[in-house]
C-alpha positions in Angstrom: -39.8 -228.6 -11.8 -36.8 -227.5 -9.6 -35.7 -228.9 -6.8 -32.3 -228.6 -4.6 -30.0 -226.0 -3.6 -31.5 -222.4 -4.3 -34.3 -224.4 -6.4 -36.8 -221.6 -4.7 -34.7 -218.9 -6.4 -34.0 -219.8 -9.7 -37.4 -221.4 -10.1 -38.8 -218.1 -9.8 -36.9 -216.7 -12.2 -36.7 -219.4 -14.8 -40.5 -219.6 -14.2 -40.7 -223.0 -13.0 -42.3 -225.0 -9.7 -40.2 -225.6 -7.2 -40.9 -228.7 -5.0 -38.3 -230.0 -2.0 -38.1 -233.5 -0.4 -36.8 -231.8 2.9 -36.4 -229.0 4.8 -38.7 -225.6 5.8 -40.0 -226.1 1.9 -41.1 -229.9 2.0 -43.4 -230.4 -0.5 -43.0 -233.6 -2.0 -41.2 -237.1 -1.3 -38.1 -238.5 -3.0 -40.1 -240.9 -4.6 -42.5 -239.3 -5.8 -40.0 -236.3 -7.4 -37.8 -239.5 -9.1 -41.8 -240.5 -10.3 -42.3 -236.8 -11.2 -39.3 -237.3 -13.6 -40.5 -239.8 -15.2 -43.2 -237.1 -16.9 -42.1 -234.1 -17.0 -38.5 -232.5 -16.6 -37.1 -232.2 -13.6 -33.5 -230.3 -12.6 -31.7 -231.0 -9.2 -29.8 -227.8 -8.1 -26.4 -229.2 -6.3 -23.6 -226.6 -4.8 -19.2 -227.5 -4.6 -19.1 -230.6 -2.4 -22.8 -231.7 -2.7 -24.2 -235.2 -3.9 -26.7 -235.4 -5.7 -29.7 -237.5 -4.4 -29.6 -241.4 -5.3 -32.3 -240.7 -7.9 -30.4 -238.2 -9.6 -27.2 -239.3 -10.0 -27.4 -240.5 -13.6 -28.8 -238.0 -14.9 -26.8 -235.3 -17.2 -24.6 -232.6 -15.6 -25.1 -229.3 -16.5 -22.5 -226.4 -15.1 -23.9 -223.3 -13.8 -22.6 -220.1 -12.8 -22.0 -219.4 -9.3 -24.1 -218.1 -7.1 -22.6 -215.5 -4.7 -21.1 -217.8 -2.2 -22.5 -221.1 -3.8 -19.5 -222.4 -5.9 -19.5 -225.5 -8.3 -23.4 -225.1 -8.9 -24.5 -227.9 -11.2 -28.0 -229.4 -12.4 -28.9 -232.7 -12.8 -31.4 -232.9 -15.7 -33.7 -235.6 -15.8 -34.3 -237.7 -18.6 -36.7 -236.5 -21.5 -40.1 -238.2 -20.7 -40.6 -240.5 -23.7 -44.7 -240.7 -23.6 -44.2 -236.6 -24.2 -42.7 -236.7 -28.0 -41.7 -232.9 -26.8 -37.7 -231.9 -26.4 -37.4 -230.7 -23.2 -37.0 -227.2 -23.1 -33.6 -225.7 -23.6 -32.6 -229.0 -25.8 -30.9 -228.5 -29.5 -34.0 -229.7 -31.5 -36.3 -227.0 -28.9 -33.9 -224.2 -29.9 -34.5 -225.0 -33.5 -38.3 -225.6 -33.4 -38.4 -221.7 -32.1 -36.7 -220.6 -34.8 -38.7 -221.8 -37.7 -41.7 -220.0 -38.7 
């Protein structure tokens, strides 16, 4: 699940639900996103000079590339779940359990 800053966008073309605590797109409470986290992966999209939300803020950085006007883009990646047993996609030991036949 995506959620943030052009979460509707890249969702769509990453293939994922987008779900937003605020704004023309709310969807879904704070709480219950940091809850949503806590079983399956979640990113928050964040652009140059934006905080992340209080829930979010220890998660892992990841940089992204720019989009158009939106500078310093960055995800926060939530935690693996650990009742899953899965890597979350995109993870080292994901990439290598693709590649084996």
């Amino acid at each position: 699940m995506i959620s943030g800053d052009e979460a509707i966008r890249v969702a769509f073309r990453t293939g994922c639900a987008s779900r937003q605590p605020g704004g023309h797109d709310e969807s879904i409470t704070p709480r219950a996103l940091a809850a949503t986290a806590l079983r399956q992966p979640v990113a928050v999209l964040v652009s140059h000079g934006r905080r992340p939300p209080a829930y979010a803020r220890e998660w892992r950085v990841h940089p992204l590339p720019d989009l158009g006007r939106r500078t310093g883009f960055r995800a926060y990646l939530s935690p693996v779940p650990r009742s899953s047993g899965q890597e979350a996609p995109g993870t080292r030991n994901d990439a290598v359990s693709r590649t084996r036949p």
